[in-house]
N, C-alpha and C positions, 0 to 999 in steps of 0.2 A: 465701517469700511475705510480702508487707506486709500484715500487717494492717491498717493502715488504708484498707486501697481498697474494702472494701464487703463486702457480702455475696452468699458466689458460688452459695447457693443461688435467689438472686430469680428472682423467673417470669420466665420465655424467656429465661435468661441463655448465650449460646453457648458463653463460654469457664467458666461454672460445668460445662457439660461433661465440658470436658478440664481438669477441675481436677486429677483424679489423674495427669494427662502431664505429667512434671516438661519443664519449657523447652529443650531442647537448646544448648549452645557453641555458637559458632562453629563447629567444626571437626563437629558433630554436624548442622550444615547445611548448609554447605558442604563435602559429601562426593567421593569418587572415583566414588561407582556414580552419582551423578548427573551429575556432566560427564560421564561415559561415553554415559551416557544424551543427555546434551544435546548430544552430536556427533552422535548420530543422528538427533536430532527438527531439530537446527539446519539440516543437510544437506537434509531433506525440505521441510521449509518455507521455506526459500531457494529451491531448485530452484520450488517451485508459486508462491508468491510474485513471483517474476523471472517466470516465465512469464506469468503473468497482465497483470500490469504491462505487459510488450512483446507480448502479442496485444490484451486489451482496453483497458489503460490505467487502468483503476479495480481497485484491490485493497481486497475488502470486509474486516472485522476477523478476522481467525482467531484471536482469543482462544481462543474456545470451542474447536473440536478439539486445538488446540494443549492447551487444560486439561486435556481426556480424555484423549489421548494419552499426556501428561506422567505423569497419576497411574497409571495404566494399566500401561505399558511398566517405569515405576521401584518399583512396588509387583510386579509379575512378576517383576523382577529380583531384589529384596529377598525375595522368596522363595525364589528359587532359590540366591544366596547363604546364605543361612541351613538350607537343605537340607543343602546341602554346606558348613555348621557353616564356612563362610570367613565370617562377621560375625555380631553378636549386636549390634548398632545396629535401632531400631527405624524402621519408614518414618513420619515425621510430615509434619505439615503444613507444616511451616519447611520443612524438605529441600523435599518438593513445589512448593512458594514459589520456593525459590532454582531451581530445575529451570526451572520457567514463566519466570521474571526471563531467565536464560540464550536459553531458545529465540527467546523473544517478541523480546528485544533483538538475536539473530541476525536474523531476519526483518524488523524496522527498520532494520538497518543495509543490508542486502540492497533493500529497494526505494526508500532514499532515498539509494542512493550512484552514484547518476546512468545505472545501465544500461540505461533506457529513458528517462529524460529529458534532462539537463543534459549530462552526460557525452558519450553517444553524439551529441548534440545536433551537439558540437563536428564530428565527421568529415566527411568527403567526401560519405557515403553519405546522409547526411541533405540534407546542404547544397544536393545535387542534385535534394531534393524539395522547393526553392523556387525554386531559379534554376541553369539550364543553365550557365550558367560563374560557379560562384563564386570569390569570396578566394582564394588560398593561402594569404595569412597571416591567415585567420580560418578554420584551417580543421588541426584536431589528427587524423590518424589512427593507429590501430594504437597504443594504448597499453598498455603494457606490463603483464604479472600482477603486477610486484613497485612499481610505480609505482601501480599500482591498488589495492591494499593500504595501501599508504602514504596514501596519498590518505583511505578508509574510517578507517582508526589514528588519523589527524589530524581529521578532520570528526567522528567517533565521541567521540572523548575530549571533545571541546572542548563537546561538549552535554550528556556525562555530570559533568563538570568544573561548566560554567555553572549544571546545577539543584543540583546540590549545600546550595549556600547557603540555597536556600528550601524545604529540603522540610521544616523547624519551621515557618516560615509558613504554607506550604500547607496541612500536613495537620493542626498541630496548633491554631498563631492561630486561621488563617482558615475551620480546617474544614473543608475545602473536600469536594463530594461526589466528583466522578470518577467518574462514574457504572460507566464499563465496570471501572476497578478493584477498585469495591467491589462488583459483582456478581461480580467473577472470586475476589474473597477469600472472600466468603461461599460459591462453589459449591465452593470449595477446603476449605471448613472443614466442609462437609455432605459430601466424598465421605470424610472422613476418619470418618463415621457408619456405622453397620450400613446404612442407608436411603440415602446417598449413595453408599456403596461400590455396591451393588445396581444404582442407576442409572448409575453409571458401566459399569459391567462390560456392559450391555445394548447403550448407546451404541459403546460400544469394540465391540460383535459388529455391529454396523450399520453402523461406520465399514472392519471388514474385509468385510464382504460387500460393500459399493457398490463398496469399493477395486477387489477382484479383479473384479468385474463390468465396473468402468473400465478396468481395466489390458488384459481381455480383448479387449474390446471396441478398443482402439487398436492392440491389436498385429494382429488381423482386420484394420481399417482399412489398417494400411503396407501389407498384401500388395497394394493396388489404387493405388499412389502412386508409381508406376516411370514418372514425366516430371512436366511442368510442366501445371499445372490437372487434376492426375490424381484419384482415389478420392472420397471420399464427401465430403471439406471441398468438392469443387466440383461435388456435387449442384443442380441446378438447379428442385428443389423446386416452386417457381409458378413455371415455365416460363425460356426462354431471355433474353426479352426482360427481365424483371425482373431474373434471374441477371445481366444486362450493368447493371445499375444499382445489385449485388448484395445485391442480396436474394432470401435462399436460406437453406434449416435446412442445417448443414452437421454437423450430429449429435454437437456437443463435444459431452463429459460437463462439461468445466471450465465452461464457458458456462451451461450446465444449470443444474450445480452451482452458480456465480454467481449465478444469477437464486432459486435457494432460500434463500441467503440475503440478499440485500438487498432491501430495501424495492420492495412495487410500485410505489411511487413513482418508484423510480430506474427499476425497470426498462422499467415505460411511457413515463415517459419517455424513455429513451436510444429506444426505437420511436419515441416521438414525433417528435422530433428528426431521426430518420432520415428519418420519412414524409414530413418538410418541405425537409429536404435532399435526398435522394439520392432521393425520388421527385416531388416537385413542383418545386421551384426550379433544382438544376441540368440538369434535362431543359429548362428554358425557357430557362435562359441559353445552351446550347447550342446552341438555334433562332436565336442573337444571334449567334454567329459569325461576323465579318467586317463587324460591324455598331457592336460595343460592345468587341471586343476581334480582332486578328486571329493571332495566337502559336495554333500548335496544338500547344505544348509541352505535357505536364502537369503540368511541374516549372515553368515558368516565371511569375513575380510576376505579371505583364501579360496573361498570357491568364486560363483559366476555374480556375487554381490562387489567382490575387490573390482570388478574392471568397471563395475557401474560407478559405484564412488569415486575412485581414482581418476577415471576419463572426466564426468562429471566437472569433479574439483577442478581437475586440471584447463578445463576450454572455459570455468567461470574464474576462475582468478588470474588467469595470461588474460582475459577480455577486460575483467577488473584494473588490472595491474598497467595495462596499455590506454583505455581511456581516463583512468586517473590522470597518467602522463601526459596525454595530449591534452588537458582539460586544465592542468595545473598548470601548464607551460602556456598555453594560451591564457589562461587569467595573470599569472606573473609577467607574462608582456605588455596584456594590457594595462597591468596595473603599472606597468615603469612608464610608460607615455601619459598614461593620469597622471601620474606626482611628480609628470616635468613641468606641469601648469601648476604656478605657486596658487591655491585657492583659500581662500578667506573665506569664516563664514560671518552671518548675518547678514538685512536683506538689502541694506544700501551697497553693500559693496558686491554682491549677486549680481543687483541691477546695472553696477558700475563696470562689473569683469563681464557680464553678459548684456549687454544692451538690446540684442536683438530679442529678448526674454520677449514671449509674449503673455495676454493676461492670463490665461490659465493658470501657464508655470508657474509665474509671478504670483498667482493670486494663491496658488496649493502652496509655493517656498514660506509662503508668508506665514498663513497659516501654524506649517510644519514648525517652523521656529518657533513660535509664539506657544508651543503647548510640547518642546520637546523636555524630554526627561534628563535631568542633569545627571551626566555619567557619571558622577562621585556618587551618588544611587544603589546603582542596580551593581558597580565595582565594588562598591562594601557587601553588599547582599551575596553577590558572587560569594567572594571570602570567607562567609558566616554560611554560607549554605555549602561550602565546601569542606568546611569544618564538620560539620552535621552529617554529610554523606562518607567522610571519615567514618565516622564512629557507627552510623546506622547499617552499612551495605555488609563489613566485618560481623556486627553483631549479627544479621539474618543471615550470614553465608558466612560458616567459620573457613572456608576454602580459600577464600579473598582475605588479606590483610592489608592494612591501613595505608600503607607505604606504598601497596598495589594503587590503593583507592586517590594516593595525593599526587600519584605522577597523572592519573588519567583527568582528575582536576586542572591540571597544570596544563596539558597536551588539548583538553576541548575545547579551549578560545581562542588556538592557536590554528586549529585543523579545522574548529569549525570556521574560521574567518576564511580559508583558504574554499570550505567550501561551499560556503552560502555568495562568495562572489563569483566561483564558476554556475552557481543556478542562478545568476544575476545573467551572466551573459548566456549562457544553453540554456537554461531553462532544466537541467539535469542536475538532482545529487545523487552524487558517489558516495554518499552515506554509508551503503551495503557496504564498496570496497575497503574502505575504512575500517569498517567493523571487520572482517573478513582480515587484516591485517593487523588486529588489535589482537584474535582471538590466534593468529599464527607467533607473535611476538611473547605474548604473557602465558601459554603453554609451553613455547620453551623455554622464558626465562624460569617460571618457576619448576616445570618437568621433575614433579613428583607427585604422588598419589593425593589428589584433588585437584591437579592443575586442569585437566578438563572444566571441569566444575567453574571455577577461576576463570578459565579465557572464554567462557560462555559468558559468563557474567560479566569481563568486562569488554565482546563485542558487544553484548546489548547495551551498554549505558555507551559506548560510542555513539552504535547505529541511534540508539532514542533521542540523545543529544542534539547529532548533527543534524538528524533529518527535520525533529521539531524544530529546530534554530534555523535552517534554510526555509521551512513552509513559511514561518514566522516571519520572516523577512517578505515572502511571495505577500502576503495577506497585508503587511504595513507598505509595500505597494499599492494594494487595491486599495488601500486607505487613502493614500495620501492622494490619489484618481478620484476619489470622489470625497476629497475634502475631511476627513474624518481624522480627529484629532487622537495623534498617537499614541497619549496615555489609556484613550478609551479602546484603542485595539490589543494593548498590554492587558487593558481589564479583561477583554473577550478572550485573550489566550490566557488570562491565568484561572477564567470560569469554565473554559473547555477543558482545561488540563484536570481540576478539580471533580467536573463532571465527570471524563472520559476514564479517572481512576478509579471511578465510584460502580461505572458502570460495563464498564470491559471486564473486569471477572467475576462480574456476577454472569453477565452474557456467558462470557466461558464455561462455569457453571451449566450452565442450563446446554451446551453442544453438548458437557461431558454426559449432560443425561440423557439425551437422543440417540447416544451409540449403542453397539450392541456390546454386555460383558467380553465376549469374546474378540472384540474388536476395538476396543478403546480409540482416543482422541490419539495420534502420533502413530499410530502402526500401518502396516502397509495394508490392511485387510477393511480399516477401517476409512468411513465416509467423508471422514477429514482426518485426511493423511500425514497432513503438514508437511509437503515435500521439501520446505529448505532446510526442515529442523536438524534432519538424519546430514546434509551435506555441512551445515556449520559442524554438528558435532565432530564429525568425518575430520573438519579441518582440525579441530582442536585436537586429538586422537594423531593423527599426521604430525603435527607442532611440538605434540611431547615424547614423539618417536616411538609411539605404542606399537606399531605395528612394524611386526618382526618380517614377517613373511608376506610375498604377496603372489598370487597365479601367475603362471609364468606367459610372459609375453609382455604382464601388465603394463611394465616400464613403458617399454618400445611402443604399448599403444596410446602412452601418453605422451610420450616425447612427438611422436608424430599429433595429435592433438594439441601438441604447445606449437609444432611448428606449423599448423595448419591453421590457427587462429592467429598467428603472425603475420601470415599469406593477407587471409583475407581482411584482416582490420588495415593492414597497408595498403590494400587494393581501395580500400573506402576512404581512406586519408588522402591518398594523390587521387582519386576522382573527385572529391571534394575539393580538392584546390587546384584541381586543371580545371571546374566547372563541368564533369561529365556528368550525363544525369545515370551514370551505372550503379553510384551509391545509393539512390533513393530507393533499389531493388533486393539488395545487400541487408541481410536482416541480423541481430546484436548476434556473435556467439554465444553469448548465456542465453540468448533467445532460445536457440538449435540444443544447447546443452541443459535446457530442463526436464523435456522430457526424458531423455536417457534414466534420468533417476526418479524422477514422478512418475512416470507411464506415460500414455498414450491417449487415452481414452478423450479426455477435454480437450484434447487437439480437431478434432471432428467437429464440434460443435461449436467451435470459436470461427473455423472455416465456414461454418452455415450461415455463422452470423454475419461476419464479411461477403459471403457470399450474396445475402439477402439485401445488404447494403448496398452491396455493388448493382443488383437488377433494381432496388429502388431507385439511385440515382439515376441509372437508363432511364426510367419511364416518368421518373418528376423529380429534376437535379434539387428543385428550390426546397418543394415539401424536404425530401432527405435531410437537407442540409439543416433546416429549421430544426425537424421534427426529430432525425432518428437519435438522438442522445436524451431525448426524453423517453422513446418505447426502450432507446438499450436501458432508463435506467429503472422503468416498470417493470421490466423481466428479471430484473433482479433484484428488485425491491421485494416486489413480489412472491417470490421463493425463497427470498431470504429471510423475509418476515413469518413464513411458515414455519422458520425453526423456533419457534417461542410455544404456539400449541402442541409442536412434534411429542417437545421436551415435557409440558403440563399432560398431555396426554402419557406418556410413557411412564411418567413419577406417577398417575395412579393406575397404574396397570394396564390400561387401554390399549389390545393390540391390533393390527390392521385385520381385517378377517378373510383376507385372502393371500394365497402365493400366488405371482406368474414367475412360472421357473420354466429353461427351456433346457434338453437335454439330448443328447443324442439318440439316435434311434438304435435297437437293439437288445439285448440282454435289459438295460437301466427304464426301457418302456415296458418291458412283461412285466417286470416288478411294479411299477407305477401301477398298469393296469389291473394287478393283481389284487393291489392294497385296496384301489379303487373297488374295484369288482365286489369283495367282503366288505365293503363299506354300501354296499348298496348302492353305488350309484357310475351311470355310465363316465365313459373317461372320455375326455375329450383334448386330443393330443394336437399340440402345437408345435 
């Protein structure tokens, strides 16, 4: 212990605490019972993760359950080890730390390595949800497990690689808050409390009760799922007519669970959104018919599919394109008032420019010094793994060439610096928009037959980059909150990245085999839709000037879409800085513009679940608050862990033994009853 870092009994000191836990090695953090552990949590939340992704498109934060879970499961075990007298290592909070690093970074690499976006983007399956005869050669299917892996390995490293260099800037110069990392350090260093342990342990009983209540509940549901539009997902709730424009409760729990925890803002939104697309606007363009467009495709650019795409694209890249702006321009100012204070590092002169440090800070800076990673490091590794994704990303994708591959090297230490210090101050990456402007850039620079292919491929190594390299920062936050030496959170992301490549397309795998042949993983008929894949590729197809023709009107319905998301994002910007509370009501445009191109349907049930939120906090604000981020993450857990027997049961033939199918009354009932009738058995009509 340095005496000189302060005094560790001062009031409300966290780590005077755990003054008498002596700091654990390396090796005393980086343990066996933890990776053990973090194959199992990594596994889970890959699988919910990936699912969510490719039904609704928005995957809200699972820090939290992920934290419970983590302490939970690795604290059970370290008991049960120590039972049976196999270990006398104590459970701290470092291990815990390295534990969370692992999972958390499995679950990043799992929903930004293109299986519902960029990736699948590329296939046939997709390519078919914008135009009845696409490219062949802008057009990748059937990629391989061990190519897919490779791909993760390469994209994963190269943003674990790029933050490296700044995470003494980040955390220790610049300060920077992180908002969700240091709330995840701090609730990390309270469960390691008599008072934290207690609420975890409650949490952890309300995250198994929702589980099995979900999981029950889904495997009820398959037995009514034996055909196409069969069992309770195609409940027709308010009626037929609505259901044909789908809107309808289709009784997820994930969805549910979804709408608990994110913002009502989001979730009225994505309603709102819906209520303007899929119940007022495409009902009138469909009275246009033969007037404004005449293609009765539903795939094809020129009929009633060009205004979905085009409006779509257009209200999420003006939304992209403006909070980049304000997010960029707000970190470049802050960042000119930071590097007007000349700062030193090392910890005497810390002490000497900050005197008022108290022992905490004093006692984590110290620490952080003492075990940081010498940038001449992971700068040479960069270099030498940028060499290698040279030569590797050209050989798996002859669409991409090398010269492609050395500017996007060159461009993510620079983009990503820009945006792992705006999720220092918001707590937000613009990752997507980055990517979304990588794949507009490199389709029309190259804009010849495989550039789609090409600007797919190099928005996903953006979007994988950025966003692992900003988490990766959130998570050597919660590090540095609860004392956990940096090298060992570099080992936790570089075993999550490892893990989460091993095990995200096998996962994949196994969705592809829960679909129905006629409905594959990407199409619009199928159970995982992947709603962002069809609008990336859209972009890329736009970037290379493929599309000659569009229905008429389209323009003008996007120009008024570019100018109405200018409206309201400057309405949120000066309420924001007059102090009005009108912004916190104001929900993202890309929020309002998913549905138009996903549908409708999960808008309902994300409302139930705020909904539900909202009566729980009326009648017991505290329970809520404790409690509902562990049922939202049982409900989802829960059904999403159903896709692993879906998929073993349908690989051996196993099929549900019932339909519930609901149909109009009419002509389509005589016949039902008819079939019925020579089958011998009465019909009973619903």
């Amino acid at each position: 212990m340095d005496a000189t870092i302060g005094d560790p009994n001062a009031a409300m000191s966290v780590e005077g605490a755990f003054e008498r836990q002596a700091l654990p090695d390396i090796w005393g953090t980086v343990t066996l019972r933890a990776m053990a552990v973090s194959v199992v949590l990594g596994v889970v939340f890959c699988l919910v993760g990936m699912r969510i992704q490719m039904t609704a498109g928005i995957v809200p934060a699972l820090n939290m359950p992920a934290n419970i879970l983590c302490f939970f499961l690795l604290k059970c075990l370290v008991k049960l080890l120590l039972s049976l007298r196999l270990t006398t290592m104590p459970f701290t909070r470092q291990e815990n730390m390295f534990l969370m690093t692992c999972v958390v970074t499995c679950l990043n690499v799992a929903i930004t390595g293109g299986f519902a976006t960029t990736m699948i983007g590329m296939s046939s399956i997709v390519a078919k949800t914008l135009t009845d005869d696409p490219d062949p050669t802008d057009i990748v299917d059937n990629i391989t497990t061990g190519k897919w892996m490779l791909y993760l390995i390469l994209t994963g490293m190269t943003g674990i690689l790029s933050n490296i260099p700044f995470n003494q800037v980040m955390i220790i110069d610049y300060k920077l808050l992180f908002p969700t990392g240091t709330v995840v350090g701090q609730l990390i260093n309270s469960f390691h409390t008599p008072e934290g342990a207690y609420v975890a342990k409650m949490q952890v009983m309300t995250i198994f009760k929702s589980f099995f209540g979900s999981l029950s509940w889904s495997i009820f549901q398959w037995f009514y799922t034996s055909g196409s539009d069969c069992g309770f997902q195609s409940f027709p709730t308010f009626g037929l007519e609505l259901y044909k424009h789908r809107f309808y409760f289709d009784f997820s729990a994930t969805y549910i669970g979804l709408g608990m925890i994110c913002p009502r803002t989001v979730n009225f939104g994505l309603l709102f959104g819906a209520i303007i697309s899929w119940g007022i606007f495409y009902p009138y363009l469909e009275t246009k018919r033969g007037q404004w467009y005449e293609s009765d495709s539903p795939t094809s650019l020129i009929g009633i599919n060009g205004y979905k795409v085009f409006i779509s694209v257009t209200l999420i890249v003006t939304d992209g394109v403006i909070n980049f702006i304000t997010l960029t321009t707000t970190a470049l100012i802050n960042l000119y008032y930071v590097r007007k204070e000349h700062i030193d590092t090392g910890m005497s002169n810390y002490v000497m420019k900050h005197p008022s440090l108290n022992y905490d800070d004093r006692k984590r800076i110290d620490m952080f010094l003492a075990s940081r990673i010498p940038i001449s490091a992971p700068v040479a590794a960069y270099i030498a793994w940028s060499v290698i994704s040279m030569i590797a990303f050209p050989a798996m994708f002859s669409q991409i060439k090398f010269y492609h591959v050395a500017v996007l090297q060159v461009v993510i230490p620079v983009v990503g610096f820009c945006n792992t210090y705006a999720t220092g101050l918001t707590d937000w990456s613009v990752a997507p928009t980055y990517s979304k402007f990588a794949i507009f850039v490199f389709a029309a620079w190259i804009a010849k037959p495989g550039a789609v292919v090409a600007s797919l491929l190099a928005g996903g190594i953006i979007l994988a980059t950025l966003h692992i390299s900003s988490q990766a920062m959130q998570d050597l936050k919660s590090g540095h909150v609860t004392l956990t030496s940096p090298r060992a959170m570099v080992a936790g992301q570089l075993l999550g990245l490892l893990l989460g490549s091993v095990v995200s397309p096998s996962l994949f795998h196994a969705f592809q085999l829960t679909t129905e042949p006629d409905a594959p993983v990407g199409s619009k008929k199928s159970k995982f839709p992947c709603p962002y894949a069809g609008l990336y590729r859209a972009m890329g197809v736009i970037g290379t000037g493929g599309v000659k023709e569009l229905p008429k009107h389209c323009v003008e319905f996007c120009v008024v879409a570019f100018f109405v998301t200018i409206a309201i994002d400057a309405v949120v910007l000066v309420s924001q800085k007059k102090g009005w509370s009108v912004h916190a009501y104001i929900p993202s445009m890309t929020v309002i513009a998913l549905p138009f191109f996903a549908g409708s349907y999960f808008t309902i049930d994300m409302c139930v679940g705020s909904l539900l939120l909202m009566l729980w906090t009326k009648i017991d604000s505290t329970s809520a608050q404790i409690l509902s981020s562990a049922v939202a993450a049982g409900l989802i857990c829960g059904e999403g862990i159903f896709t692993l027997p879906s998929a073993l049961l349908n690989m051996f033939k196993v099929l549900p033994p019932m339909c519930m199918k609901f149909i109009p009354s009419g002509q389509e009932v005589e016949v039902v009853d008819s079939f019925l009738n020579n089958m011998g058995t009465q019909p009973i009509r619903t």
